[in-house]
C-alpha positions as CSV (number, residue, x, y, z in Angstrom):
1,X,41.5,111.6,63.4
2,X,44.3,113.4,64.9
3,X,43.2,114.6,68.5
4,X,46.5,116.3,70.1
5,X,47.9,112.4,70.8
6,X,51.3,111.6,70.1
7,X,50.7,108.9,67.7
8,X,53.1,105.9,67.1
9,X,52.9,103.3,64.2
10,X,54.5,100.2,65.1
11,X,55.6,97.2,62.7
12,X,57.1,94.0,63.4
13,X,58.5,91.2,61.4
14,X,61.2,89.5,63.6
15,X,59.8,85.6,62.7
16,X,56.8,84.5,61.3
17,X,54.1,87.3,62.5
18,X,53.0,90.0,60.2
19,X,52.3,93.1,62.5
20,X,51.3,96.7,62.8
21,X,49.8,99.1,65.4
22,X,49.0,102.5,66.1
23,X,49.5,103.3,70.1
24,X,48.8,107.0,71.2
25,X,51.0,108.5,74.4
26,X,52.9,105.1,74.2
27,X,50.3,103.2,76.6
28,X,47.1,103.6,74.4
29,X,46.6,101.1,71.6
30,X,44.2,101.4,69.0
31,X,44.8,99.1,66.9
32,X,47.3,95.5,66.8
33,X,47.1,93.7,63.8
34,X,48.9,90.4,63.7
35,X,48.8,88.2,60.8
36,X,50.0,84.6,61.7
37,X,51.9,82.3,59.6
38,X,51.7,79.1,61.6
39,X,49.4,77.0,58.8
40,X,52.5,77.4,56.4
41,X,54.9,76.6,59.0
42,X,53.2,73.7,60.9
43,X,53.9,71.2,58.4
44,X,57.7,71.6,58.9
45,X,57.2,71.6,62.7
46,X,59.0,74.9,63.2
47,X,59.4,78.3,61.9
48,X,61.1,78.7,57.5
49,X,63.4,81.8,57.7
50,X,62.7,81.6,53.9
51,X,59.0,81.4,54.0
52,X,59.0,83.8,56.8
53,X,60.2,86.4,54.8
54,X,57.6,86.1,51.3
55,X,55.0,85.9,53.5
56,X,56.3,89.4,55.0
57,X,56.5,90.5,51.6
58,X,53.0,89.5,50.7
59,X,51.3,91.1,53.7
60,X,53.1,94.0,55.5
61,X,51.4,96.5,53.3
62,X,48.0,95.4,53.7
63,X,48.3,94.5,57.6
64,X,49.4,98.5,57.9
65,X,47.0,99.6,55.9
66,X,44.5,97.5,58.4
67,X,46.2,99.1,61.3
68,X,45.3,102.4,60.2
69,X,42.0,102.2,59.2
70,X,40.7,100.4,62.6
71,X,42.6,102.8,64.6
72,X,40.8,105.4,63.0
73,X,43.9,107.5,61.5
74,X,45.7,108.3,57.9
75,X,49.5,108.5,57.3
76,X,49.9,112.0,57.7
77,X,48.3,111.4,61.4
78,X,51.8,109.5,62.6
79,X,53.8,111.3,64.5
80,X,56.7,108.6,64.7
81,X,57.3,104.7,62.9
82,X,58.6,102.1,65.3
83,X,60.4,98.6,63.8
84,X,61.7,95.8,65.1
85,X,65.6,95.9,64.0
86,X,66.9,92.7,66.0
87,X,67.2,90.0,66.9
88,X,65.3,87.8,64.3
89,X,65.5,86.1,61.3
90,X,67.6,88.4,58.9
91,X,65.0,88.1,55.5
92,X,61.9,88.5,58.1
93,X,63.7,91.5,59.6
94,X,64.6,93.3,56.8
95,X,61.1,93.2,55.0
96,X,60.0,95.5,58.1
97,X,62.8,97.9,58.2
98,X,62.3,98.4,54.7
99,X,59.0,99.0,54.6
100,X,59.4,101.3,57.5
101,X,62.5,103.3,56.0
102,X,60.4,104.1,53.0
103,X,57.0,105.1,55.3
104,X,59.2,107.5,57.4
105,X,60.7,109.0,54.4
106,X,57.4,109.7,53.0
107,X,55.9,111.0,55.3
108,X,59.0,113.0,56.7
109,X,58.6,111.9,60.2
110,X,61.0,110.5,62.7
111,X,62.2,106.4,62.7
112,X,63.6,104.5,65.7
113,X,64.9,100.7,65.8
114,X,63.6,98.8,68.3
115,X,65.0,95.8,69.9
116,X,62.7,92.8,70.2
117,X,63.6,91.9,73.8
118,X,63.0,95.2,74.4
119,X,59.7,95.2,72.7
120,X,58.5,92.2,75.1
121,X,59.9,93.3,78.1
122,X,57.7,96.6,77.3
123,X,54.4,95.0,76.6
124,X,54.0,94.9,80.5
125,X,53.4,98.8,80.0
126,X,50.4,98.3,77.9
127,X,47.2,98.2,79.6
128,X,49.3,98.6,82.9
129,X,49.8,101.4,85.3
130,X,53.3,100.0,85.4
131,X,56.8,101.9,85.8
132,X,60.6,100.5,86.9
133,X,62.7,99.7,88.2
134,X,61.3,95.7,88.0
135,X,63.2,92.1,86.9
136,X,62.2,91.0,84.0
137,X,62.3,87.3,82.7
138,X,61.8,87.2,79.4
139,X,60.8,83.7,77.8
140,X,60.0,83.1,74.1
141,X,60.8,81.2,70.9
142,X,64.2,82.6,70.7
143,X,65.0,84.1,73.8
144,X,65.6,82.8,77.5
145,X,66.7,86.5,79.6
146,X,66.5,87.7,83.1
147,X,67.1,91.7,82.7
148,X,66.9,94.4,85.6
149,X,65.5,97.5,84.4
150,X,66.6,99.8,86.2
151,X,65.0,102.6,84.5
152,X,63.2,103.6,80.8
153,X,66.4,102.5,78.5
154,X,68.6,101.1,81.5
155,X,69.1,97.1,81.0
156,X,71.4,94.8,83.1
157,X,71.3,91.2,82.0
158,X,71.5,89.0,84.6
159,X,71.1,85.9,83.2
160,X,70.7,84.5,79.7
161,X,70.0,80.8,78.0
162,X,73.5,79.3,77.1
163,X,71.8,77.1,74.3
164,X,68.4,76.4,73.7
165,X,66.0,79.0,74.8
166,X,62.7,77.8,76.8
167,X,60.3,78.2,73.8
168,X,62.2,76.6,71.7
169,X,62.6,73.4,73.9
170,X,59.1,73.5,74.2
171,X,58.8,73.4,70.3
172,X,61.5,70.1,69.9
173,X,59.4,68.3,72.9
174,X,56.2,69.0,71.2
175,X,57.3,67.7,67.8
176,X,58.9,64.6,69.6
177,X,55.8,63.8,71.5
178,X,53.7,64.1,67.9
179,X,51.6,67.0,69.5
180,X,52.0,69.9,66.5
181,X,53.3,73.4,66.2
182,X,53.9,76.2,67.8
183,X,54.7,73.8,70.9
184,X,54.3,76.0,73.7
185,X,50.7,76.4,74.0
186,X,50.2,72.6,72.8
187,X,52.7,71.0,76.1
188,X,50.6,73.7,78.6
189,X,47.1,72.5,77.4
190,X,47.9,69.0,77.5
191,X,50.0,69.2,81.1
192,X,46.9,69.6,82.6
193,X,45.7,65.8,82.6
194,X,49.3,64.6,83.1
195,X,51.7,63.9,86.3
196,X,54.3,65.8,86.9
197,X,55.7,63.9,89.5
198,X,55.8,61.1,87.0
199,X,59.4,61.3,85.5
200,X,61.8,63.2,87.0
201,X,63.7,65.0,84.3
202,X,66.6,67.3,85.2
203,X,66.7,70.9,86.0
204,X,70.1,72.8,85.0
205,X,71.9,74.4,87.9
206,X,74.8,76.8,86.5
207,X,78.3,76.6,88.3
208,X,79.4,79.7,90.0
209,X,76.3,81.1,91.3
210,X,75.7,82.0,87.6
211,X,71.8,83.4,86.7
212,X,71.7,81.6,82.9
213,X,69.7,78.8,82.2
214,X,70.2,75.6,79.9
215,X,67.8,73.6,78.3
216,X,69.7,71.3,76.3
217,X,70.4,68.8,78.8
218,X,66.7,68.1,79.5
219,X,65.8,68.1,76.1
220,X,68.1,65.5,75.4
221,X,66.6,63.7,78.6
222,X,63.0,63.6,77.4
223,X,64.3,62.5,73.6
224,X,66.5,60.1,75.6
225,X,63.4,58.6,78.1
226,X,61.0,58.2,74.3
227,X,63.5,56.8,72.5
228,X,64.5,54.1,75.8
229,X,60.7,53.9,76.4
230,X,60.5,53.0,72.3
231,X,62.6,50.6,72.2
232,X,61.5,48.1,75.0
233,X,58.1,48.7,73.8
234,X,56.9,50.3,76.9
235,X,53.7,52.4,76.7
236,X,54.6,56.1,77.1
237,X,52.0,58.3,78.5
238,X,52.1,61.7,76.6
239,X,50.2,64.1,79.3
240,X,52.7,62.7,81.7
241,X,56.0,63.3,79.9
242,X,54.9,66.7,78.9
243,X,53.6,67.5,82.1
244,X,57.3,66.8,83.7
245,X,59.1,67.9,80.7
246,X,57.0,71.5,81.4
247,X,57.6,71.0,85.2
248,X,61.5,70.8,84.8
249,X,61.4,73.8,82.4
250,X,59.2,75.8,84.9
251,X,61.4,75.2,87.9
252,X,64.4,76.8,86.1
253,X,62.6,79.3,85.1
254,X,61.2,80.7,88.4
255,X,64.2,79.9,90.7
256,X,66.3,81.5,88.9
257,X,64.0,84.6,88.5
258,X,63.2,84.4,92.2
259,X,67.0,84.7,92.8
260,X,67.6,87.6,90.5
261,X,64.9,89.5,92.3
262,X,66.8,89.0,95.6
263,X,70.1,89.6,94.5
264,X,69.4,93.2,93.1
265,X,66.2,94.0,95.4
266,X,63.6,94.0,93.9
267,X,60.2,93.7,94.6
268,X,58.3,93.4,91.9
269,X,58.8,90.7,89.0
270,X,57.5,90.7,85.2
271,X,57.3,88.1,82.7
272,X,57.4,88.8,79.3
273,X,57.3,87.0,76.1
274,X,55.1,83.9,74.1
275,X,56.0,81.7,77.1
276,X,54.9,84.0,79.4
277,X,51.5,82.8,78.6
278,X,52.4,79.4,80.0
279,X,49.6,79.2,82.7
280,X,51.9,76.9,84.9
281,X,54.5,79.4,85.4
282,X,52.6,82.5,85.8
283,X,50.8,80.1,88.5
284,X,54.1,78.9,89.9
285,X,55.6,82.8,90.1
286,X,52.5,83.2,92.0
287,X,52.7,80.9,94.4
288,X,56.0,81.1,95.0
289,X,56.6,84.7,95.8
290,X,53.6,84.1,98.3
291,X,52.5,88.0,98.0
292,X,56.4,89.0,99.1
293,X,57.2,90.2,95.3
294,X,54.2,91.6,93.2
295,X,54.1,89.4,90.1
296,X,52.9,91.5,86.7
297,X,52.5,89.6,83.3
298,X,51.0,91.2,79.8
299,X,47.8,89.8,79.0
300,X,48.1,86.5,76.5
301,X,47.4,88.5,73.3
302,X,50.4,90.7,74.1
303,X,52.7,88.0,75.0
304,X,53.4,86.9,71.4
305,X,55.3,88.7,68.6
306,X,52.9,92.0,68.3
307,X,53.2,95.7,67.3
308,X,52.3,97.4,69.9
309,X,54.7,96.5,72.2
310,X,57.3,97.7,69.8
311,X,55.2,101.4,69.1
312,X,55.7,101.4,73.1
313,X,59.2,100.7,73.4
314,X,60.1,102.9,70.1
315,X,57.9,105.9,71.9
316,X,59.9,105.5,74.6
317,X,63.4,105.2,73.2
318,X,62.0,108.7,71.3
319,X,61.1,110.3,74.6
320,X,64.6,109.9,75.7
321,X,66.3,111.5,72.7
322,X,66.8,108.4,70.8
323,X,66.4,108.3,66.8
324,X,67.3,106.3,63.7
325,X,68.2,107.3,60.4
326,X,67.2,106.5,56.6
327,X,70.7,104.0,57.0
328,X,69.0,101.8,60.0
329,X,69.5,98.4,59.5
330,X,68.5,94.8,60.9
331,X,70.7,92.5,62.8
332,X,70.2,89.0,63.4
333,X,71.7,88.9,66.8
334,X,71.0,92.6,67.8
335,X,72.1,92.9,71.8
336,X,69.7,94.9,74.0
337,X,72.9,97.0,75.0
C-alpha cells in the first residue's frame, strides 16, 4: 500500500540471476527476489550466455510479480523502474531492459539505466548508514575495479583487471581442482583446512606504480603446478592449493586497495561484489588496516547479482536529474563513465 514513500522497482538480468525488488527512499528494501540459475549452468562449469537469457525469458515476469506481492504493493504503487543496462551478457541484458521499457510505458512512470558496477558498489548503501566520499574495490564474476567515489554519481577508476577478473579466476581454479560451480564460494570453504603457506604462487605487481590487477599469470601457475604435479604422479593436496591459490589472489586484492586509499585519502574502504563475500579478504582488509581505515562490506546476500542494489543506484541517479527514455538500450561493455 502506497504510504507517501518514494517507491522504486528494481530488475536485474546482467548473467544468470533473475531479479526484482521494490526499495522505498532508496535505502529501504521490501522485497529482493533472486532466482538463481546455477543447477542449469553447473554442468558446463560456468555461466551459458544462451541459457542465461531463456531462462530470463521464462521467469522475469513471475519473479516481478513475486517482488510485488511480498513487498506489499501493485504497479500503479511505483514511482520509478530501475534496470541493469551494462555490462553483461548482451541476450541476458536485453530480456531486462525489455521488460522494463514496456513496465514504464505502462504504467507512465519514469526509467533509468543502471550500470552494474554501479549497482554493487551501491549495495554498501543498503542496510547502512553509509555516505561518500569512500574507495571502493569491486570484485565479482566479471569485474576486478578499485573506484573513488567521490560523491553520489562521481566515479574515478583507479585501477581495473587487465585480463581475468578475480571471480572469474576463482571459477577456472575451481573447475581445475574438480571442486564445482560457482567457484568462489567452493575455493573459500574449502581454504579453511588447507595451507597457504604451502605453494607459493605469484602475486602480479603492475609496472609504473599502476593500481590494475592481473590474474592470468597465477592462474596459469596453479594449472601449471596440477598439470607438473600430474604428471610425476605426485599427490596434490586440494585444500592446500586452493588455500594458496586464494592467498595469492587475496594479497592483490588488498594491497592494491590499501594503496588506493592512501593515494587519494581516504579513510574509509568498501568492498563490493560476489567476491566480496570471500571471508578471507574481508578478514584480511580487516586486519590490515588495523582500525586506521574503517572497512564496510554489504552483507553476503547483497553481495551477489540482486535487485535492490540496482532500485538504489537507479533512485539515486533519479535524485540527481538523471532519466532514460522508451530508446534505452543494453551494452555489453557499458563503462561506469
Amino acid at each position: 500500500m502506497k504510504d507517501g514513500s518514494f517507491i522504486t522497482l528494481g530488475i536485474e538480468t546482467s548473467c544468470d540471476e533473475t531479479s526484482a525488488a521494490v526499495v522505498t527512499d532508496g535505502r529501504n528494501i521490501l522485497s529482493n527476489i533472486i532466482l538463481s540459475q546455477t543447477e542449469w549452468h553447473e554442468r558446463f562449469g560456468g555461466v551459458v550466455p544462451e541459457i542465461a537469457s531463456r531462462k530470463h525469458l521464462e521467469s522475469i515476469c513471475a519473479v516481478v510479480e513475486k517482488a510485488l506481492l511480498e513487498a506489499g504493493v501493485g504497479f500503479k504503487d511505483v514511482d520509478l523502474v530501475a534496470v541493469t543496462n551494462g555490462p553483461g551478457l548482451i541476450g541476458a541484458l536485453l530480456v531486462g531492459v525489455s521488460y522494463a521499457k514496456a513496465v514504464a510505458y505502462a504504467i507512465k512512470k519514469p526509467l533509468i539505466g543502471v550500470n552494474h558496477i554501479e549497482g554493487h558498489i551501491y549495495a554498501n548503501f543498503l542496510e547502512n548508514d553509509f555516505e561518500p566520499p569512500f574507495v571502493c574495490l569491486v570484485v565479482s564474476g566479471g569485474h576486478t575495479h578499485l573506484i573513488h567515489m567521490r560523491d553520489h554519481g562521481l566515479y574515478e577508476v583507479l585501477g581495473r583487471t587487465l585480463d581475468d577478473a578475480a571471480g572469474e579466476a576463482f571459477d577456472k581454479i575451481a573447475r581445475a581442482l574438480g571442486l564445482g560451480y560457482p567457484g568462489g564460494p567452493l575455493i573459500d570453504k574449502i581454504a579453511k583446512s588447507g595451507d597457504e603457506n604451502a605453494i607459493a604462487f605469484p602475486v602480479a605487481h603492475i609496472k609504473d606504480g599502476a593500481l590494475d590487477f592481473s590474474f592470468s599469470g597465477l592462474k596459469s601457475a596453479v594449472l601449471n603446478f596440477l598439470n607438473n604435479s600430474r604428471q610425476r604422479g605426485v599427490q596434490v593436496k586440494v585444500e592446500d592449493v586452493a588455500a594458496s591459490f586464494q592467498k595469492a589472489v587475496v594479497t592483490a586484492l588488498v594491497e592494491n586497495t590499501l594503496e588506493a586509499a592512501k593515494r587519494v585519502n581516504s579513510k574509509v574502504i568498501a568492498l563490493a561484489g560476489g567476491v566480496a563475500a570471500n571471508s578471507r579478504l574481508r578478514g584480511e582488509l580487516l586486519n590490515r588496516t588495523g582500525g586506521d581505515l574503517e572497512v564496510r562490506f554489504p552483507p553476503v546476500k547483497l553481495c551477489t547479482d540482486n535487485a535492490a542494489m540496482i532500485a538504489c543506484a537507479g533512485y539515486y541517479r533519479y535524485k540527481q536529474g538523471f532519466s532514460s527514455d522508451l530508446f534505452l538500450d543494453a551494452y555489453a561493455n557499458l563503462r561506469l563513465f
